[in-house]
C-alpha positions as CSV (number, residue, x, y, z in Angstrom):
1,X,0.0,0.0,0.0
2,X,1.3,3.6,-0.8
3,X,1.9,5.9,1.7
4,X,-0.3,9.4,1.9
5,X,2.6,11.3,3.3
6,X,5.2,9.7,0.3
7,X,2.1,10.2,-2.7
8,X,1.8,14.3,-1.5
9,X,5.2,14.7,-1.7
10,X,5.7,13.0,-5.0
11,X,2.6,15.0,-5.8
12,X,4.2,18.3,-4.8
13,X,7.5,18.0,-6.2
14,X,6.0,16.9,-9.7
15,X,4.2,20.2,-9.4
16,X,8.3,22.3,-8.0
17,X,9.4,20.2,-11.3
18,X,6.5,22.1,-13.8
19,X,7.0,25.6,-12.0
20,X,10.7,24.9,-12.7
21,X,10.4,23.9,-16.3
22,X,8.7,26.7,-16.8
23,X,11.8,29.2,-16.3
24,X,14.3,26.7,-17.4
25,X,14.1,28.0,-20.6
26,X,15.5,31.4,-19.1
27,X,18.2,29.9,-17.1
28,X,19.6,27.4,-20.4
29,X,20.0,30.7,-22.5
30,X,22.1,31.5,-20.4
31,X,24.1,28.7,-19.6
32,X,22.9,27.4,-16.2
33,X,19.8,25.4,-14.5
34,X,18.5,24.5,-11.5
35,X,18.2,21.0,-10.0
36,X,15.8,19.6,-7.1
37,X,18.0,18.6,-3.9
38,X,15.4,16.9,-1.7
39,X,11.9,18.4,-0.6
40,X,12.2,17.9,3.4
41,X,9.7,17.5,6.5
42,X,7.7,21.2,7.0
43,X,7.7,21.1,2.9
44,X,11.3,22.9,3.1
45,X,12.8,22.6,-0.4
46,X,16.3,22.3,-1.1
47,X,17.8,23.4,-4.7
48,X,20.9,23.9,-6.2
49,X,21.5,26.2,-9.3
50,X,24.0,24.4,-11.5
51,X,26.0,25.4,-15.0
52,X,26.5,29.4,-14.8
53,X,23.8,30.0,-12.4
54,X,26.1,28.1,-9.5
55,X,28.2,31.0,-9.8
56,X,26.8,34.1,-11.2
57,X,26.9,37.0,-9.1
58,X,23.2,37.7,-10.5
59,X,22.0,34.6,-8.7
60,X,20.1,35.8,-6.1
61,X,18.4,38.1,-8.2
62,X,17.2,35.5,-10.4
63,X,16.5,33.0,-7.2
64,X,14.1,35.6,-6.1
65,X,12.4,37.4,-9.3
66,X,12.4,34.2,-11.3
67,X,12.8,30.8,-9.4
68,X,11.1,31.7,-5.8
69,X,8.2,33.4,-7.5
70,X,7.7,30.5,-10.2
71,X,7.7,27.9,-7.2
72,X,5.3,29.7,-4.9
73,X,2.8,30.7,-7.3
74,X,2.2,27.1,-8.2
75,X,3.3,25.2,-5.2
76,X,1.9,27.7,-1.8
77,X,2.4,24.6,0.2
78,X,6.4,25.5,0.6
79,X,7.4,27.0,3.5
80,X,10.9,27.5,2.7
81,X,13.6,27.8,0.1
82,X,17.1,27.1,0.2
83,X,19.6,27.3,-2.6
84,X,22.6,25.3,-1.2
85,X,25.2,27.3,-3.7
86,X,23.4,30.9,-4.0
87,X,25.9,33.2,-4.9
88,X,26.0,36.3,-2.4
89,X,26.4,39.5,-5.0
């Protein structure tokens, strides 16, 4: 039998996944991307940006106008982001 707590959480980071593929576009012009980490208890998620974005001084700029706002718009149930390589401009 499937677990409700394991099926919500599938269910919510296939729905992180769409909001993400949504600005991927954006982040592959320009070299980077951003990958899924884990999606912890408290619905904390955990990303890293990867390719140029895991270094770009413009990181947390696009973290917050582009990423955060994508992922909280579609998925309100997050209580938390952390980006595990965010550059500090």
């Amino acid at each position: 039998m499937i677990n409700p707590a394991t099926m919500k959480k599938e269910e919510i980071t296939d729905r992180i996944e769409t909001a993400l593929n949504s600005i991927r576009p954006y982040l592959m012009a320009d070299g980077g991307n951003v990958r899924v980490l884990e999606l912890i208890d408290n619905n904390i998620l955990k990303l890293e940006f990867v390719g140029a974005c895991g270094n770009c001084p413009m990181s947390t700029m696009t973290f917050k106008a582009g990423v955060e706002e994508a992922i909280k718009r579609a998925v309100p149930e997050i209580t938390q982001i952390d980006v595990v390589n965010l550059a500090i401009a």
